[in-house]
VOLUM-457706 format. One record per atom (N, C-alpha, C, CB): residue in one letter; x, y, z. Coordinates in steps of 0.05 Angstrom, whole numbers, plus 5000, padded with zeros to 4 digits. Glycine has a CB too. Layout:
% residues N
AXYZ
...
***
This chain:
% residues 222
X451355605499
X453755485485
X455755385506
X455055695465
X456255115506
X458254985526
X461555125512
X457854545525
X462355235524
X465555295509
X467055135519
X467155565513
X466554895547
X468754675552
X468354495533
X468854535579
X465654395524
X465254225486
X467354335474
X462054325463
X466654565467
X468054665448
X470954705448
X466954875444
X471754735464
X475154765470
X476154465465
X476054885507
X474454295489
X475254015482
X475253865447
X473153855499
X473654005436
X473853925411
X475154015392
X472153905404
X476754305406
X478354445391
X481154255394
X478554765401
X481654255418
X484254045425
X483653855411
X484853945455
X481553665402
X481853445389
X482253375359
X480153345397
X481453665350
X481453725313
X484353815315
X478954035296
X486253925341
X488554085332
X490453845334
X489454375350
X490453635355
X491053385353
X491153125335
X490253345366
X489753195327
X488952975296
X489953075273
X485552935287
X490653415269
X492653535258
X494553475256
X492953705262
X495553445281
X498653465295
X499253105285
X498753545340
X497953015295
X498752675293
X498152585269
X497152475313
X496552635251
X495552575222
X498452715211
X491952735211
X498952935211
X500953085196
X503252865200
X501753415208
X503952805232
X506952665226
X506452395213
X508952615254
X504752335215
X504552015191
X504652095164
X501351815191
X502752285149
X502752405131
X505252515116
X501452525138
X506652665136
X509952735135
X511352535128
X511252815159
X512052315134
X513052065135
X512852035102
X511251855155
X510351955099
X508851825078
X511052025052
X504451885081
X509252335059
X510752565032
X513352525031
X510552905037
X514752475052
X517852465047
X518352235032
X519552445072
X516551925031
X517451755022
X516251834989
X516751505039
X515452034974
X513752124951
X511651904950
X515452164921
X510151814969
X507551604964
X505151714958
X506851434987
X503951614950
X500951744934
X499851914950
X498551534927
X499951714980
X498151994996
X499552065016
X495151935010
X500552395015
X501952375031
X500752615058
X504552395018
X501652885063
X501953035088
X498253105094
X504453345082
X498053175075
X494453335071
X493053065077
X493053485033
X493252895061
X490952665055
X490852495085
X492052425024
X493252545103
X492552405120
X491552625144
X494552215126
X492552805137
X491153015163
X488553035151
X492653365169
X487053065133
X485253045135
X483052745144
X485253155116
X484552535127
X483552285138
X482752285172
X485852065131
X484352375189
X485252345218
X482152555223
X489352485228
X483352855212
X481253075225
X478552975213
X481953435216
X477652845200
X474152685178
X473952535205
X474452395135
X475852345210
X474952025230
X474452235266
X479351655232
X475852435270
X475752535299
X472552725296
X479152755309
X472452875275
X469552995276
X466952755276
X469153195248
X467852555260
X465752235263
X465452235287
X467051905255
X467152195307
X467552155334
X466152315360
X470052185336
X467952595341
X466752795371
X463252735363
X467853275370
X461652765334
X459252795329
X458052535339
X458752885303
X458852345340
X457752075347
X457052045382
X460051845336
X459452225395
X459452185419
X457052445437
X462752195426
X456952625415
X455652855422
X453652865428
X455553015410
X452252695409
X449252645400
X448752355422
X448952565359
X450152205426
X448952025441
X449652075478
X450151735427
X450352355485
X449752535507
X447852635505
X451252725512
X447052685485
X444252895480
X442552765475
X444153105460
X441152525467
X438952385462
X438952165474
X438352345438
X441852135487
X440951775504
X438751815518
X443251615528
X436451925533
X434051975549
X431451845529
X433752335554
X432151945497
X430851965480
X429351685464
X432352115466
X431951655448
X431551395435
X434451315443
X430851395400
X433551055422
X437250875425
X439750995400
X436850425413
X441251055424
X443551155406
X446251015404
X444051415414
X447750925385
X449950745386
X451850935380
X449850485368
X454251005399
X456151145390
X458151085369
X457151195407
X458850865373
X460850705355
X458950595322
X462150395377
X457650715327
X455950515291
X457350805282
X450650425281
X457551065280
X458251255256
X461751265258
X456451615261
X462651175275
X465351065271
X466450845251
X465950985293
X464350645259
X465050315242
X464750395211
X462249995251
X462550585214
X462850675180
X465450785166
X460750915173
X466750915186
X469851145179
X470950855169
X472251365213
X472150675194
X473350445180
X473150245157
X473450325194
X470150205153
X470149995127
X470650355105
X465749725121
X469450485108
X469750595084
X472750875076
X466550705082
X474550855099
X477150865078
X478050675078
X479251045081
X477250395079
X478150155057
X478550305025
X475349875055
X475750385021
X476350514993
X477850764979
X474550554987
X479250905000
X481551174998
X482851004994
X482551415020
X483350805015
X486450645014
X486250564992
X487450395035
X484750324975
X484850184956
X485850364928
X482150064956
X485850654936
X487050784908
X489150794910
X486451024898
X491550894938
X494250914934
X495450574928
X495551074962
X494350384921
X495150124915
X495150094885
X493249914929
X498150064880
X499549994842
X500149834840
X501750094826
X499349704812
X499949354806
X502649464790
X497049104781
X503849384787
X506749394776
X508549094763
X508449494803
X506748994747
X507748704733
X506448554755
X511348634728
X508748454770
X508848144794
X509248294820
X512047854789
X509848604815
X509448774851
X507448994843
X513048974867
X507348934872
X504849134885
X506149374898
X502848974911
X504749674898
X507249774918
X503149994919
X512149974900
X503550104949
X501850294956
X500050124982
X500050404928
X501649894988
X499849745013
X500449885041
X500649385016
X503549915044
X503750045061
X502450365070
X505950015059
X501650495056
X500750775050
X498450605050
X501750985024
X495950475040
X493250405054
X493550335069
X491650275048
X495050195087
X494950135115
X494550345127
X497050015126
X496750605123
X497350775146
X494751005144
X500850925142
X493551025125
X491051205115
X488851015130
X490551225075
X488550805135
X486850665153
X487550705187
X487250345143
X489350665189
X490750615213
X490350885224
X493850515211
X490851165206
X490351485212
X487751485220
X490751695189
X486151305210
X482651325205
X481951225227
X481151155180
X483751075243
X482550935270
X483651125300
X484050555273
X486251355287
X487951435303
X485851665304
X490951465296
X484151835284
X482351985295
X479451965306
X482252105282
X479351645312
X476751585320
X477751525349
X475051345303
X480251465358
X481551545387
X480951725398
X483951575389
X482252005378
X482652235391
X479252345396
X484752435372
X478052245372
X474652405381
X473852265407
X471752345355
X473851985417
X473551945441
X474952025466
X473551775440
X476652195454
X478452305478
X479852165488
X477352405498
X481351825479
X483651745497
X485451765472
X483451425516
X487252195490
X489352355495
X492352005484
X488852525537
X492651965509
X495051845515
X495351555494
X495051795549
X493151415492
X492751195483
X494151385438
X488551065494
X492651525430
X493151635403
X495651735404
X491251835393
X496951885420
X499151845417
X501251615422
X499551995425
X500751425437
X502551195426
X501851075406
X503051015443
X499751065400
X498850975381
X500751145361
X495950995380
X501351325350
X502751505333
X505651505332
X502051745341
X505951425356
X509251385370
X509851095350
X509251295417
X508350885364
X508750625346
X507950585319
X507650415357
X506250715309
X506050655278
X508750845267
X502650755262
X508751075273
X511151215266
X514351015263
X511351465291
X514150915284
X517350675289
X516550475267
X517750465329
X513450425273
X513450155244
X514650295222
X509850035230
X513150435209
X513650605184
X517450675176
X511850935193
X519050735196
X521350965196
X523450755197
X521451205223
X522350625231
X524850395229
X525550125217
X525250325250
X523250085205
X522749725205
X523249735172
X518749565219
X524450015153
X524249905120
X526549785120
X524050125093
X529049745138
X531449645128
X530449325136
X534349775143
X529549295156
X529549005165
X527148895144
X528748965200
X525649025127
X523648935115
X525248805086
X521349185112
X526648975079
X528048985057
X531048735065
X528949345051
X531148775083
X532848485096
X531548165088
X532648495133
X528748205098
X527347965100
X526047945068
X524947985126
X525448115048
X525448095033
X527347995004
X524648225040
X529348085018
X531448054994
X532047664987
X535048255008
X531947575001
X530747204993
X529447204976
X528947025012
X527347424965
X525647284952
X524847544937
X523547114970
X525647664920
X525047834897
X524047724871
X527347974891
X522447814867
X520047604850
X519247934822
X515847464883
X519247794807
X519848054776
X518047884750
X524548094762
X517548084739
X515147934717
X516748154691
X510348014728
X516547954665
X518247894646
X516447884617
X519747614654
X515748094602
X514848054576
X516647954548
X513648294573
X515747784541
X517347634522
X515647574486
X517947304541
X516647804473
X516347644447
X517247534427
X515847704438
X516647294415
X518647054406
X516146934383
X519946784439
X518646824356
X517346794351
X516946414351
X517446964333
X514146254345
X513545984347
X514845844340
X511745914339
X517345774348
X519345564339
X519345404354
X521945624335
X519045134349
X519044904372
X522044914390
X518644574354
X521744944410
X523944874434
X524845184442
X526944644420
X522945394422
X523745594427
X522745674464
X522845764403
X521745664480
X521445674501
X521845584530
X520545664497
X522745274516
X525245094530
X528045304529
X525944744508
X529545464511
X532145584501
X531045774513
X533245614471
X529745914520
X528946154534
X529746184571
X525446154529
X527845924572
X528345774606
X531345814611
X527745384609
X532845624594
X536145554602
X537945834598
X537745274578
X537146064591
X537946324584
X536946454609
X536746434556
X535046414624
X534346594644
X536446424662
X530946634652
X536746174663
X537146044683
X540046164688
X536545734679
X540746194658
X543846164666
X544246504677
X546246064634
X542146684682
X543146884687
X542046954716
X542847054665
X542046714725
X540946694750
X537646774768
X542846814758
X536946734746
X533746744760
X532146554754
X531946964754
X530446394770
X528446214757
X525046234758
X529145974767
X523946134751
X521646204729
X519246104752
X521745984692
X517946224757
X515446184780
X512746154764
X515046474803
X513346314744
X510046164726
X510346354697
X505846264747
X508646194681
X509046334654
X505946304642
X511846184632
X505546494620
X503146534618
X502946614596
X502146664635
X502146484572
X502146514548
X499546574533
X503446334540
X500446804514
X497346914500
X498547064475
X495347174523
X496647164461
X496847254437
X498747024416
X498047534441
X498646784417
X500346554405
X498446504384
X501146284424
X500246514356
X499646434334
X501046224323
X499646604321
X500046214292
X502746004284
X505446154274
X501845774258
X506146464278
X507946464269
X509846694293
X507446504239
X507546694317
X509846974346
X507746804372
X508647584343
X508346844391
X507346864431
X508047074439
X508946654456
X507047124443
X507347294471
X507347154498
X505047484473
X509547234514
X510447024538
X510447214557
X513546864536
X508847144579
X508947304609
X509947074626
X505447444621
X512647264635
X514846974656
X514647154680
X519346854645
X513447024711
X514047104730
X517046964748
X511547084740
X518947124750
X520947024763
X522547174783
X522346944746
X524246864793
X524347014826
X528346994824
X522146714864
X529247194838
X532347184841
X532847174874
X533947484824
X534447084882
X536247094906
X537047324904
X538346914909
X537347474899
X539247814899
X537947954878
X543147804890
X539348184886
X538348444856
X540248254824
X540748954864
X538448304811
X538148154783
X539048454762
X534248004776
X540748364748
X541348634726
X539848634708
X543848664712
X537448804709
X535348774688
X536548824656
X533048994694
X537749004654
X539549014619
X541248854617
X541349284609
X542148674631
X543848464631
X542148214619
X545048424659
X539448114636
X536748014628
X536347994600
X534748164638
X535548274592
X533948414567
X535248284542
X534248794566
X539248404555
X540348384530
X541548024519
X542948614533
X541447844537
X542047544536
X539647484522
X542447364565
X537147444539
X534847374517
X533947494496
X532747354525
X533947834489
X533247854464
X536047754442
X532248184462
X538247654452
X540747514441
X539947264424
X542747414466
X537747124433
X536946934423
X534846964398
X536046794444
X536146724384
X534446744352
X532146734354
X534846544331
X530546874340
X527546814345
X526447044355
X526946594364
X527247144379
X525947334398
X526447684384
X527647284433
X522847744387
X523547924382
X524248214397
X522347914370
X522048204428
X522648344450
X521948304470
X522248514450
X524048474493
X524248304519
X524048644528
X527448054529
X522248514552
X522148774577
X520848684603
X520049064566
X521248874625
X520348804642
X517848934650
X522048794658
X515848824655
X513549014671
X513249024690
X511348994669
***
């Protein structure tokens, strides 16, 4: 039994702990789907890929052909599919992209540490950490131009009734990026309005102007 293997691979499972946890940490503090566990484990799954990929192709390169990196490339395409669950449609927003990123990004940070470049995973950890912590105000800076909100509308089939709808949003300062009409008979629609504001928009302010109008019977946002 080699115990420098083994030590070395102890340091690298207690490291992928340590560095998975503070992304993970991050994540739980923000209450995101996946947060302190899901990424220490993600991190400690991708560094055992690693150490076992690198182990075996010490021990049989004499043998046959061994590719170290093919049982890695698998870690990466396939928590595409962990990530793809913390991702929520929410009307016209999406929210859980950032949290699949960082569950990917953990997934590559323990296929570092199983190769053993120490210094490289921790900056690596250092800088996704600053992405994550520092960059939501400036994100939310660059965002705020363009806040984009999706709008369920039921009304009933009155001609021009949808034109009077438009000039009601308009006047409350948001305008209309696309609309999408279904369940229309000859006597209700159902109206799906995607729309975008320059600033935070008072949604009961919204609700209560258009369901104001004759005809309509309810307004909400999804």
């Amino acid at each position: 039994m080699d115990y420098i293997i083994i030590g070395e691979s102890l340091l690298k499972l207690l490291l992928a702990l340590i560095l998975g946890g503070l992304i993970g940490g991050e994540r739980e503090h923000k209450s995101r789907p996946a947060g302190l566990r899901t990424h220490m484990l993600v991190c400690i799954g991708a560094t055992l890929i690693e150490i076992t990929s690198i182990n075996y192709y010490h021990e049989f390169r004499g043998g046959f052909n061994v590719d170290p990196m093919r049982l890695g490339a698998q870690v990466i395409s396939g928590i595409g599919f962990l990530g793809a669950g913390t991702i929520i449609k929410e009307g016209a927003s999406i929210r859980g992209l950032t949290t699949a990123a960082s569950i990917w990004v953990v997934g590559c940070l323990g296929l570092t540490i199983g190769a053993g470049l120490y210094i490289e995973a921790i900056l690596g950890t250092v800088f996704m950490y600053i992405a994550l912590k520092c960059f939501k105000s400036l994100e939310g800076r660059i965002a705020r131009g363009r806040r984009i909100y999706c709008l369920e509308i039921v009304a009933e089939n009155i001609p021009g009734k949808i034109g009077e709808i438009g000039t009601q949003m308009g006047n409350c300062g948001v305008s209309i990026l696309n609309v999408d009409m279904r369940d229309a008979d000859s006597s209700h629609f159902t109206m799906e309005l995607v729309v975008k504001s320059t600033g935070n928009i008072n949604h009961s302010l919204i609700v209560e102007k258009v369901a104001s109008l004759q005809g309509v019977k309810e307004v909400k946002f999804i």
